[in-house]
Structure formats: C-alpha cells, structure tokens
Residue, then its C-alpha position, 0 to 999 in steps of 0.5 A: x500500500x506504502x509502494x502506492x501511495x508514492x506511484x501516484x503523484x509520479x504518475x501524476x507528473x508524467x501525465x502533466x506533459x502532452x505525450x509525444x515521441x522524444x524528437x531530438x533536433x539536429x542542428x544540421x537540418x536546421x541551417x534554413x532558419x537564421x536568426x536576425x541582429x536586429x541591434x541597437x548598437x547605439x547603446x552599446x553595451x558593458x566593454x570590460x577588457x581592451x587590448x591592441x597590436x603595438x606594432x600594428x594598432x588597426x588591430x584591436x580587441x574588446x571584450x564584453x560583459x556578456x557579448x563575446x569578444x569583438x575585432x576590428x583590423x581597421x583602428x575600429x571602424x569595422x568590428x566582427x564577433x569572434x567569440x560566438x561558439x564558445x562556452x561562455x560570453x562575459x569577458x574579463x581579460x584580454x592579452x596579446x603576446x605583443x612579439x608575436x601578436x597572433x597569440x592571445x589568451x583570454x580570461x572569460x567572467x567579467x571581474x566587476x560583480x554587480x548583481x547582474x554580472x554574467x559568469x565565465x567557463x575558463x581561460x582560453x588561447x588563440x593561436x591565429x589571431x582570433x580566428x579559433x579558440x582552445x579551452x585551457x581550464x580553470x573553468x571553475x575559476x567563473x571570473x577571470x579578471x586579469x591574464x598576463x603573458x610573459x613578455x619573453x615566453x608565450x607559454x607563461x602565463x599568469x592568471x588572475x582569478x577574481x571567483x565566483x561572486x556568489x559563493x565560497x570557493x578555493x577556485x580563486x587567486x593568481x595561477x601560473x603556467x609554463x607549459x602554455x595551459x597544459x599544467x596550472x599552479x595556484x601561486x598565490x591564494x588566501x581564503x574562499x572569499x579572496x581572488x584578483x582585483x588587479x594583477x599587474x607585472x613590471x614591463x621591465x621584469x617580468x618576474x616582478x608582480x603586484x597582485x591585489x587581493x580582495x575578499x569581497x562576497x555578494x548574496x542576493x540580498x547584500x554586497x560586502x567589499x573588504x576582509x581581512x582576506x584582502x591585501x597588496x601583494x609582491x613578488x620578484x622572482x615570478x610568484x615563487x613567493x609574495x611579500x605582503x605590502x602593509x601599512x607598515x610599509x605605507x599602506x593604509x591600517x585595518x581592513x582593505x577592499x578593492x584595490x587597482x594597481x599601476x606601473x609608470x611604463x616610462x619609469x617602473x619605479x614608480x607605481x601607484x594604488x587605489x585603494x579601498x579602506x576605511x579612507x579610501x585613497x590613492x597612493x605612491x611608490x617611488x621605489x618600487x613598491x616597497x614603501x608607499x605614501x597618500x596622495x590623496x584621498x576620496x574625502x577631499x577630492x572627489x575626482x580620485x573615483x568613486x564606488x570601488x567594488x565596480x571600478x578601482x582602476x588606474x593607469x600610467x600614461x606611458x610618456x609621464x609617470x606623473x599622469x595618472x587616470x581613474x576609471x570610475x563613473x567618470x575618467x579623471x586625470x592627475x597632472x602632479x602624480x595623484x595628488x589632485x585630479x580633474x575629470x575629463x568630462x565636460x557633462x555627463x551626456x558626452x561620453x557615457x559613465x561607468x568605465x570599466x577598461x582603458x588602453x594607453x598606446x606606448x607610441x603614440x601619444x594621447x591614443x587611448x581607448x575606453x571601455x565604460x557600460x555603454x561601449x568603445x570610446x577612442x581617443x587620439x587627443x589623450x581625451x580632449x575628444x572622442x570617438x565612439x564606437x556604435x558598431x558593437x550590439x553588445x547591449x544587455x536586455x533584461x526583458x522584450x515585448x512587441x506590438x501589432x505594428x506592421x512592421x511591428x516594434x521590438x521593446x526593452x530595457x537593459x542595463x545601464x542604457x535606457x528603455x528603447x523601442x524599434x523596428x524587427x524590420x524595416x521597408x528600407x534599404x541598408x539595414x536597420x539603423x541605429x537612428x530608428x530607435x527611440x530611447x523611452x524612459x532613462x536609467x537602468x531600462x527593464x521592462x517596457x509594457x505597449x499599453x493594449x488599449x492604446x497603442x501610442x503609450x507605453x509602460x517603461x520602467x527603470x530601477x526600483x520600481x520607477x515607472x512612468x506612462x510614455x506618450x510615443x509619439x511626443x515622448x512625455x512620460x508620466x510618472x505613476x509608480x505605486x505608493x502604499x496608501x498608509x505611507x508604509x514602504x515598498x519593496x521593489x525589486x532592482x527588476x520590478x514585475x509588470x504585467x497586463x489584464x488580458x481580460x482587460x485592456x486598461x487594467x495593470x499590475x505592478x509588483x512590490x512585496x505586494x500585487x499592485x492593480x490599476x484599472x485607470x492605467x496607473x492614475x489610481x493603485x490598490x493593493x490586491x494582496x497581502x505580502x507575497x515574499x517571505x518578509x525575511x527582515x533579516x534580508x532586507x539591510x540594503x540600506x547597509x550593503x557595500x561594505x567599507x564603502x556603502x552602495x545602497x543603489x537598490x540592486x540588493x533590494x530584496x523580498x520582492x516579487x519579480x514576476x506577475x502572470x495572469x491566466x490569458x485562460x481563466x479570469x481571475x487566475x494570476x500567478x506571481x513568483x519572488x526572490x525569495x522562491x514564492x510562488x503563489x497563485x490567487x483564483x478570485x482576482x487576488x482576495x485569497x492567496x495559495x504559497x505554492x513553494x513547498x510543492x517545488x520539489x527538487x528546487x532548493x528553498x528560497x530560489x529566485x524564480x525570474x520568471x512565471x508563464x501561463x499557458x495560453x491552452x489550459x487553466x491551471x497550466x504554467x512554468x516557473x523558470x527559477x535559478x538559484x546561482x546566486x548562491x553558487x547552484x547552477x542547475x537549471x530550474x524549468x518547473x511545469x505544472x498542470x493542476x494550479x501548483x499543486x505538482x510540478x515537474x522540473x522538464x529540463x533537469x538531466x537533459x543537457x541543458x547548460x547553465x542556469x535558466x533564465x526565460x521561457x516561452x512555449x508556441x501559440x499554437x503548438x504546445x509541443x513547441x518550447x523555447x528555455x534561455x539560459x546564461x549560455x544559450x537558447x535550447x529548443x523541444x519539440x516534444x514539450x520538453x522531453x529532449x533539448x538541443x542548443x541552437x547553435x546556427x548562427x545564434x551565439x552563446x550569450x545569456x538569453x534572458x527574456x523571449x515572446x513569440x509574436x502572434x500574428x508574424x509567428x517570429x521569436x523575438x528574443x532579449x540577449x543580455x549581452x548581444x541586443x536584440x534578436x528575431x528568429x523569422x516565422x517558426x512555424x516550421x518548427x511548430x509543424x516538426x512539434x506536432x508531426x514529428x521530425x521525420x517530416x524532414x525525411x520528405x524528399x521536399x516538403x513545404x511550410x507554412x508561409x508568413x503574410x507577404x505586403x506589396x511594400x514599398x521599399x525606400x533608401x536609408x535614413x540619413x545617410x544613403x553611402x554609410x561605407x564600414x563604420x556604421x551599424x547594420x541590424x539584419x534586415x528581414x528580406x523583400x518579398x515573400x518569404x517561403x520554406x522548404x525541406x529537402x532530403x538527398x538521399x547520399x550517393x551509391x559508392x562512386x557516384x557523385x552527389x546530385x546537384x539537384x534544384x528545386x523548382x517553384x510555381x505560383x498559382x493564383x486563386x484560379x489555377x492558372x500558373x503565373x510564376x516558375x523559377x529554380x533554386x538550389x537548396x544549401x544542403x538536406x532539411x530546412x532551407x529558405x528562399x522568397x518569391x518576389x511577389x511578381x508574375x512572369x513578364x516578358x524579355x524585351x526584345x534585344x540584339x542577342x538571343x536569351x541564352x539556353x534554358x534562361x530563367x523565365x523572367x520576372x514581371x509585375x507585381x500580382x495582386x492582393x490575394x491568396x496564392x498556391x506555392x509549389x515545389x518539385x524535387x525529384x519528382x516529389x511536389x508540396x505546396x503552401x499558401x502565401x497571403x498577399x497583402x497591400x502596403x498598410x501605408x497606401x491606398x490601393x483601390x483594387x480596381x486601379x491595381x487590377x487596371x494596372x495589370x491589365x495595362x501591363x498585358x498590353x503592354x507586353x502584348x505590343x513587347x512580344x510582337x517586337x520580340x517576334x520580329x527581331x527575333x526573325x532579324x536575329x535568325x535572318x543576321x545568324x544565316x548570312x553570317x554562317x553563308x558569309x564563311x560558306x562564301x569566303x571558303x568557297x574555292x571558286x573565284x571570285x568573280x564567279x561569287x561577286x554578285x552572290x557576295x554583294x548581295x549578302x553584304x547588302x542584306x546583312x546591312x539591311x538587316x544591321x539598318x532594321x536593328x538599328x531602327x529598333x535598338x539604335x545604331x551602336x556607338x563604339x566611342x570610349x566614355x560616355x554616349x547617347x544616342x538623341x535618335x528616338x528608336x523604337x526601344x525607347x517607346x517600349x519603355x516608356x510605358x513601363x516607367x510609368x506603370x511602377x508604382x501606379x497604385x491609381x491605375x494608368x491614365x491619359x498619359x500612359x495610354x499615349x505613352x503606349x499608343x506611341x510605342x504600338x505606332x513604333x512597333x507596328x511601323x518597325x514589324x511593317x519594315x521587318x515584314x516586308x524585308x523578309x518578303x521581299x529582299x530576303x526572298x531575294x537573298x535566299x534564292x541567290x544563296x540557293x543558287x549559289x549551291x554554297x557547301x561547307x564540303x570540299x574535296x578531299x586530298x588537297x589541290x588538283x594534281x594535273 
C-alpha cells in the first residue's frame, strides 16, 4: 500500500506533459532558419577588457560583459564577433603576446560583480589571431579578471582569478603556467572569499608582480567589499613567493577592499594604488613598491573615483609617470602624480559613465581607448575628444515585448542604457539603423509594457520600481509608480514585475512585496494582496550593503516579487513568483492567496524564480523558470505544472541543458513547441520538453534572458543580455516538426507554412544613403515573400557523385492558372529558405542577342492582393503552401486601379512580344548570312564567279544591321560616355513601363499615349521587318540557293594535273 501511495503523484507528473515521441533536433537540418541582429548598437553595451597590436594598432580587441569578444583590423571602424561558439560570453581579460601578436589568451567572467554580472567557463588561447579558440581550464575559476603573458615566453602565463561572486570557493587567486595551459599552479591564494582585483607585472621584469587581493562576497540580498582576506601583494622572482605590502610599509591600517594597481611604463619605479579602506585613497611608490605614501584621498577630492567594488582602476600614461587616470563613473586625470585630479568630462551626456577598461598606446601619444557600460570610446587627443564606437550590439536586455505594428516594434530595457523601442524590420534599404530607435524612459531600462488599449503609450520602467506612462509619439512620460496608501514602504525589486489584464485592456499590475492593480492605467493603485515574499527582515539591510564603502543603489533590494502572470485562460487566475522562491497563485482576482513553494520539489528553498508563464491552452497550466546561482547552484530550474501548483515537474533537469535558466516561452499554437534561455544559450523541444538541443546556427552563446513569440508574424523575438536584440523569422516550421514529428524532414521536399507577404514599398536609408564600414547594420528581414522548404538527398551509391539537384517553384493564383516558375538550389538536406518576389512572369524585351539556353523565365509585375498556391518539385516529389498577399498598410490601393494596372501591363507586353517576334526573325535572318558569309569566303571558286552572290549578302546583312538599328539604335563604339538623341523604337517600349511602377491609381491619359506611341513604333518597325523578309530576303535566299554554297570540299588537297 506504502509502494502506492508514492506511484501516484509520479504518475501524476508524467501525465502533466502532452505525450509525444522524444524528437531530438539536429542542428544540421536546421541551417534554413537564421536568426536576425536586429541591434541597437547605439547603446552599446558593458566593454570590460581592451587590448591592441603595438606594432600594428588597426588591430584591436574588446571584450564584453556578456557579448563575446569583438575585432576590428581597421583602428575600429569595422568590428566582427569572434567569440560566438564558445562556452561562455562575459569577458574579463584580454592579452596579446605583443612579439608575436597572433597569440592571445583570454580570461572569460567579467571581474566587476554587480548583481547582474554574467559568469565565465575558463581561460582560453588563440593561436591565429582570433580566428579559433582552445579551452585551457580553470573553468571553475567563473571570473577571470586579469591574464598576463610573459613578455619573453608565450607559454607563461599568469592568471588572475577574481571567483565566483556568489559563493565560497578555493577556485580563486593568481595561477601560473609554463607549459602554455597544459599544467596550472595556484601561486598565490588566501581564503574562499579572496581572488584578483588587479594583477599587474613590471614591463621591465617580468618576474616582478603586484597582485591585489580582495575578499569581497555578494548574496542576493547584500554586497560586502573588504576582509581581512584582502591585501597588496609582491613578488620578484615570478610568484615563487609574495611579500605582503602593509601599512607598515605605507599602506593604509585595518581592513582593505578593492584595490587597482599601476606601473609608470616610462619609469617602473614608480607605481601607484587605489585603494579601498576605511579612507579610501590613492597612493605612491617611488621605489618600487616597497614603501608607499597618500596622495590623496576620496574625502577631499572627489575626482580620485568613486564606488570601488565596480571600478578601482588606474593607469600610467606611458610618456609621464606623473599622469595618472581613474576609471570610475567618470575618467579623471592627475597632472602632479595623484595628488589632485580633474575629470575629463565636460557633462555627463558626452561620453557615457561607468568605465570599466582603458588602453594607453606606448607610441603614440594621447591614443587611448575606453571601455565604460555603454561601449568603445577612442581617443587620439589623450581625451580632449572622442570617438565612439556604435558598431558593437553588445547591449544587455533584461526583458522584450512587441506590438501589432506592421512592421511591428521590438521593446526593452537593459542595463545601464535606457528603455528603447524599434523596428524587427524595416521597408528600407541598408539595414536597420541605429537612428530608428527611440530611447523611452532613462536609467537602468527593464521592462517596457505597449499599453493594449492604446497603442501610442507605453509602460517603461527603470530601477526600483520607477515607472512612468510614455506618450510615443511626443515622448512625455508620466510618472505613476505605486505608493502604499498608509505611507508604509515598498519593496521593489532592482527588476520590478509588470504585467497586463488580458481580460482587460486598461487594467495593470505592478509588483512590490505586494500585487499592485490599476484599472485607470496607473492614475489610481490598490493593493490586491497581502505580502507575497517571505518578509525575511533579516534580508532586507540594503540600506547597509557595500561594505567599507556603502552602495545602497537598490540592486540588493530584496523580498520582492519579480514576476506577475495572469491566466490569458481563466479570469481571475494570476500567478506571481519572488526572490525569495514564492510562488503563489490567487483564483478570485487576488482576495485569497495559495504559497505554492513547498510543492517545488527538487528546487532548493528560497530560489529566485525570474520568471512565471501561463499557458495560453489550459487553466491551471504554467512554468516557473527559477535559478538559484546566486548562491553558487547552477542547475537549471524549468518547473511545469498542470493542476494550479499543486505538482510540478522540473522538464529540463538531466537533459543537457547548460547553465542556469533564465526565460521561457512555449508556441501559440503548438504546445509541443518550447523555447528555455539560459546564461549560455537558447535550447529548443519539440516534444514539450522531453529532449533539448542548443541552437547553435548562427545564434551565439550569450545569456538569453527574456523571449515572446509574436502572434500574428509567428517570429521569436528574443532579449540577449549581452548581444541586443534578436528575431528568429516565422517558426512555424518548427511548430509543424512539434506536432508531426521530425521525420517530416525525411520528405524528399516538403513545404511550410508561409508568413503574410505586403506589396511594400521599399525606400533608401535614413540619413545617410553611402554609410561605407563604420556604421551599424541590424539584419534586415528580406523583400518579398518569404517561403520554406525541406529537402532530403538521399547520399550517393559508392562512386557516384552527389546530385546537384534544384528545386523548382510555381505560383498559382486563386484560379489555377500558373503565373510564376523559377529554380533554386537548396544549401544542403532539411530546412532551407528562399522568397518569391511577389511578381508574375513578364516578358524579355526584345534585344540584339538571343536569351541564352534554358534562361530563367523572367520576372514581371507585381500580382495582386490575394491568396496564392506555392509549389515545389524535387525529384519528382511536389508540396505546396499558401502565401497571403497583402497591400502596403501605408497606401491606398483601390483594387480596381491595381487590377487596371495589370491589365495595362498585358498590353503592354502584348505590343513587347510582337517586337520580340520580329527581331527575333532579324536575329535568325543576321545568324544565316553570317554562317553563308564563311560558306562564301571558303568557297574555292573565284571570285568573280561569287561577286554578285557576295554583294548581295553584304547588302542584306546591312539591311538587316539598318532594321536593328531602327529598333535598338545604331551602336556607338566611342570610349566614355554616349547617347544616342535618335528616338528608336526601344525607347517607346519603355516608356510605358516607367510609368506603370508604382501606379497604385491605375494608368491614365498619359500612359495610354505613352503606349499608343510605342504600338505606332512597333507596328511601323514589324511593317519594315515584314516586308524585308518578303521581299529582299526572298531575294537573298534564292541567290544563296543558287549559289549551291557547301561547307564540303574535296578531299586530298589541290588538283594534281
């Protein structure tokens, strides 16, 4: 009976997920579908390591918070991800073997642990300059902040490791190679809480270090810098042993925190520190770091930097040892060896803050580049100007949302940069630009909600719970974050919960410690909760976090919801998920609650969950995407349940998911469908959830932190937190291998569903038409309609050679008659994509030459609204789908002129063919008496006995040349640039046609004159071609036959008499 009792509710889990056959994906059929960049650029994103070729400074890297490391071989006009495949995409540390510059070690984890810093997988080496990377270990390590390569000795390295943020752990400290990765050693280490903060070696001997050791630590609901773990440590024999430096030596007394280290490049025996302690400080060595002085500190003089536990960096101008830089929220520089300071900021909209990375040239003077959380900047002034970089889309979204416009809009906030909205494409040429996106609402950007019952507005929120009401079109914002109607405070969360009524389009709700509605669009709040969270007060001391040095900025803000979902299925059913690993459910509107956190099985108590998800299918049916990294656990967490929370099933553990989960979104229409993003990735089911596979075709590793599916255009929009914005075109190919399996792929062709196709309009590029390299193109979705096909080439028999097989294409319009063909050749087995412009088949104009054999059939006007039949045939095997076409929403088109249009074109291409017919009885006509003109010249009569035969060709040919010249023109051999003013037939054909472009009234007086004059042309041209082949080329043709021309001759060579 015991044995019973246990099998129900595992049954009960199996039964929650739909029941499908395991359908692992492979990646290799999925080649068709390829994932746009949409951007933004302008924005940028968190640089954290530079390095540049000395010898070649057009050579230069950046690496990224969380987007990978970029390349430019042009001094930062043009720049290429060259990270994209490997583990992990924070960057912490870059350097170039400066002697031999195509050996780069790189350090992944950025080393500035905010609460939303991303984690690394290990120090890596390229040996071609970027081109491939190998892993060389010290995954464990998660941020790496500091790689130095021996000067001398490509295969010494240092490395320093910072650690893990979020847990204790030995996997931290300086380690040190020989053998070029293959062996590490732990040289210096102190306790679990201490790693790098700064790891510096002398340019004149490298066996001379300065390590910065600092222990440091952060929990969800604290940040604490300093620790008696923390100190400055020396070596000068290649960290065989370390000499701590300590205020016996200069240095500040009692605890320290973060520390930056610098080395005078022009004289080394001057160096400098940053120093966090119960004084914040900068300080001077003169002997080389033996004993040390304060220059200044914070207290006095503001401009020394601010918030240690982010920056804390200096450095040494190369050509004055007295120039000093610190990094920070803004850049400041010291003129009398850091004694006071200056920023180089005029206002705080010229260059954007928080600096995280500097590079200084050792040969040119004032050349610097410099990494802050809104990008690249370079200077060649030493900073009086600069450049910035809006090429690099490493922006840092936490959340996205769309409209219905057509083309719709993407939304979103991230880090550091604003809230913003623009285009998923453009009917534009060029790319979509950085101009065509409208920041929203300032300060660290989250979620940006389109209000459903009015279109122009938005909801935007920044950090805290800082929300307002933003008019788009004028861009004013109300403010109208909740307040507690008794004045008691609220908890927001660093990334509040918002959420809309889909039963209601003005209703709102906002996420506190409490769930917060709004039926006015946030005019008036009530609270339609208790307090959801665990109220732990013991966890919510932010006031207090920072350590020696305080920032209560909010990110540690705690016991707070992050997540409000209602059912699109059940009125009243609203789910809300915590930081504190609350889930909660109320099924009246919110008068009663329900905790559902003990039934979280398998989830360890007080998890973050980021996200809850209702299906759009069933009540009572929802996922709740939890992590727990933040104290060190990286499992991931997708949780499903079926029956209101009671049981929830975890349906990504154990099935090769990497790093730990931060988003989901299952398919409209296909419930077998579903989408996780992780820290490393996007995983995609077919069988709701039994098997995942990486999407790795053209997509990067990169922390997938928020996706929507779109519901009219079916595209996966998704929020990177560290490469912008990216849109995955029309998946319903994946939604029919999730309800028919993926053996549909096994189909010798097999057509897809095709998305709405618009007769748009395309124009030219805002703002600039020749933008040349240096400016940035997000991936544009293509003309036309866009259409899917899978093939299977079934592999060759032993000795035979693949096939190259095409695919033709045929449209039909609504009443079956074909009005299109054309071939494409497929790239490979599975899915492949190509488009149909929207065109019917049109007619060659006539010209001098013959189309070549099997030409293609040549392209005409655009159909006409309406709904057309696709077909496919491959060897042998057809399918077809269905393309709706539709208008320019942004024009009027009245059907009838449209249809007179197309009428107009048949008559036009009437008139085109007879012209066609005649020259192409020229063409024949020129080709016969080229061929009897070599007959004539090798005829061995003489030529008396030819003359009349031959003047009577070269008069018809020239005939023939003078009728092609009446259509065409008489050819004008003259170098540069001709025209001919003779107005010849040709010229009446197109004039017609350049009025018909874009007639969206239907033609008029004009183009019917246009073609009255261009039938009187061709009639007259077909009069004189007609009468010449009646008469002269009569004429001709006897003459030849009479000639008895024949291209034999006698065999043996000449006459032996």
């Amino acid at each position: 009976m015991k044995k019973a009792y246990w099998l129900i509710p595992v049954l009960s889990l199996l039964m929650m997920i739909p029941s499908t056959s395991a359908q692992q994906l492979d990646m290799e059929l999925m080649k068709g579908i390829e994932p746009r960049n949409i951007g933004p650029a302008g924005m940028s994103g968190r640089i954290t390591a530079i390095d540049v070729v000395e010898m070649n400074p057009d050579i230069m890297y950046a690496g990224s918070a969380s987007g990978g490391i970029w390349k430019s071989e042009s001094g930062g006009i043009a720049w290429e991800p060259i990270f994209d495949e490997y583990a992990a995409a924070s960057i912490g540390a870059i350097d170039i073997h400066q002697k031999s510059p195509d050996i780069i070690w790189v350090g992944t984890g950025e080393g500035n642990p905010r609460n939303s810093a991303s984690a690394g997988a290990g120090v890596y080496r390229s040996l071609d300059g970027g081109r491939s990377w190998e892993l060389m270990g010290l995954e464990g390590t998660r941020n790496i902040h500091r790689v130095i390569i021996h000067p001398d000795d490509p295969n010494t390295v240092y490395v320093g490791a910072q650690g893990n943020a979020w847990a204790d752990t030995e996997d931290r400290g300086v380690y040190k190679t020989t053998d070029g990765g293959k062996t590490w050693e732990k040289i210096l280490y102190v306790n679990n809480r201490t790693g790098i903060a700064d790891l510096v070696m002398d340019p004149i001997n490298p066996n001379k270090m300065f390590a910065a050791m600092w222990e440091y630590r952060r929990w969800p609901w604290f940040f604490e810098s300093g620790g008696e773990g923390s100190g400055l440590y020396m070596t000068v024999d290649g960290g065989e042993t370390w000499t701590e430096l300590t205020s016996e030596d200069g240095l500040p007394e009692g605890e320290l925190g973060k520390m930056g280290i610098a080395i005078a490049p022009g004289k080394t025996n001057v160096v400098y520190a940053i120093i966090e302690s119960k004084k914040n400080g900068i300080y001077r060595s003169d002997d080389g770091g033996f004993t040390w002085e304060l220059r200044q500190t914070v207290e006095k003089d503001g401009d020394v930097g601010n918030r240690p536990f982010y920056y804390a960096e200096i450095y040494v101008d190369p050509f004055n040892e007295n120039r000093v830089y610190s990094i920070y929220t803004y850049i400041s520089k010291s003129e009398d060896g850091a004694k006071s300071f200056e920023s180089l900021y005029p206002y705080y909209n010229w260059v954007h803050p928080d600096h995280h990375a500097f590079w200084l040239s050792k040969e040119s003077p004032g050349f610097m580049i410099d990494g802050n959380d809104g990008g690249l900047n370079i200077t060649y002034d030493g900073g009086d100007t600069w450049r910035f970089i809006d090429n690099i889309p490493v922006g840092q979204y936490y959340h996205v949302n769309v409209d219905m416009g057509i083309p719709y809009n993407v939304y979103g906030g991230m880090q550091d940069n604003g809230s913003w909205e623009g285009p998923a494409y453009v009917w534009r040429s060029g790319g979509i630009r950085n101009s065509y996106w409208d920041e929203l609402f300032f300060g660290d950007g989250f979620d940006v909600l389109v209000d459903p019952s009015d279109s122009r507005y938005v909801y935007a929120m920044s950090q805290q719970g800082n929300i307002g009401r933003v008019d788009r079109v004028s861009g004013s914002a109300k403010f109208v974050k909740p307040t507690h109607p008794d004045g008691d405070v609220l908890r927001f969360n660093w990334n509040a919960a918002l959420n809309f009524d889909p039963f209601d389009a003005e209703t709102i709700y906002f996420g506190s410690q409490y769930v917060h509605k709004s039926t006015d669009r946030g005019e008036t709040w009530e609270i339609i909760s208790p307090d959801l969270t665990t109220n732990d007060t013991t966890k919510q001391k932010q006031h207090e976090s920072g350590g020696l040095t305080m920032d209560a900025t909010g990110a540690e803000n705690y016991t707070t919801i992050l997540a409000i979902e209602p059912s699109p299925v059940e009125e009243d059913v609203i789910w809300v998920g915590t930081d504190d690993g609350k889930v909660q459910i109320t099924r009246d509107g919110g008068a009663n609650w329900t905790d559902l956190a003990r039934n979280l099985r398998g989830v360890p108590e007080g998890s973050y969950v980021a996200q809850v998800k209702a299906s759009k299918f069933n009540a009572g049916e929802a996922f709740a995407v939890i992590n727990d990294y933040r104290r060190g656990n990286w499992a991931p967490y997708v949780l499903h349940t079926t029956d209101y929370g009671r049981r929830w099933a975890n349906i990504v553990e154990d099935k090769g998911v990497k790093g730990y989960a931060l988003s989901f979104v299952q398919d409209l229409e296909e419930p077998n469908l579903m989408f996780v993003g992780t820290e490393f990735g996007l995983y995609v089911s077919i069988d709701a959830g039994d098997t995942w596979t990486k999407w790795t075709h053209e997509y990067p590793t990169v922390s997938t932190y928020d996706m929507v599916m779109h519901p009219r255009e079916h595209d996966l929009v998704i929020g990177t937190f560290g490469r912008s914005f990216w849109v995955f075109d029309d998946m319903r190919p994946l939604r029919e291998l999730a309800s028919n399996g993926a053996d549909e792929l096994e189909k010798t062709i097999k057509a897809f569903p095709s998305p709405d196709a618009y007769l748009a309009e395309w124009r030219q590029a805002m703002g600039s038409r020749f933008a040349a390299d240096g400016m940035f193109f997000g991936d544009n979705r293509g003309s036309g309609a866009m259409l899917t096909y899978s093939v299977n080439i079934p592999e060759p028999e032993e000795g035979e050679k693949k096939k190259d097989e095409k695919v033709k294409v045929e449209v039909f319009d609504n009443s079956g008659d074909k009005i299109r063909t054309y071939e494409v050749t497929p790239d490979g087995n599975g899915l492949n994509r190509t488009s149909w412009s929207l065109n019917r088949k049109g007619v060659r104009f006539p010209n001098r030459n013959a189309p070549r054999p099997n030409a293609p059939e040549p392209g005409g006007p655009s159909v006409l609204p309406g709904t057309y039949k696709v077909k496919f045939t491959f060897m042998g095997e057809s399918d077809s789908t269905m393309v709706r076409v539709h208008p320019d929403p942004r024009i009027e088109m009245p059907m009838n002129a449209l249809q007179a249009t197309s009428d107009f074109y048949d008559r036009v291409y009437e008139v085109v063919n007879q012209m066609n017919d005649a020259v192409a009885m020229l063409r024949d006509a020129k080709e016969i008496v080229e061929v009897n003109e070599r007959l004539l010249k090798s005829d061995t009569r003489p030529k008396d006995e030819l003359k009349e035969v031959n003047d009577l060709s070269k008069e018809t040919k020239e005939r023939i040349d003078e009728l092609m010249n009446h259509v065409f023109g008489k050819p004008d051999d003259r170098q540069g640039i001709t025209r001919n003013p003779a107005i010849t037939v040709m010229t009446r054909l197109f004039g017609p046609n350049r009025y018909l472009n874009n007639d969206w009234d239907g033609p008029g007086s004009h183009e019917e004159n246009l073609l009255r004059l261009a039938a009187e042309a061709v009639d007259e041209a077909v009069a004189q071609i007609e009468d010449f082949v009646a008469t002269d080329w009569v004429a001709y043709q006897v003459a030849i036959e009479s000639a008895d021309l024949s291209p034999f001759k006698t065999l043996g060579g000449d006459d032996q008499d």
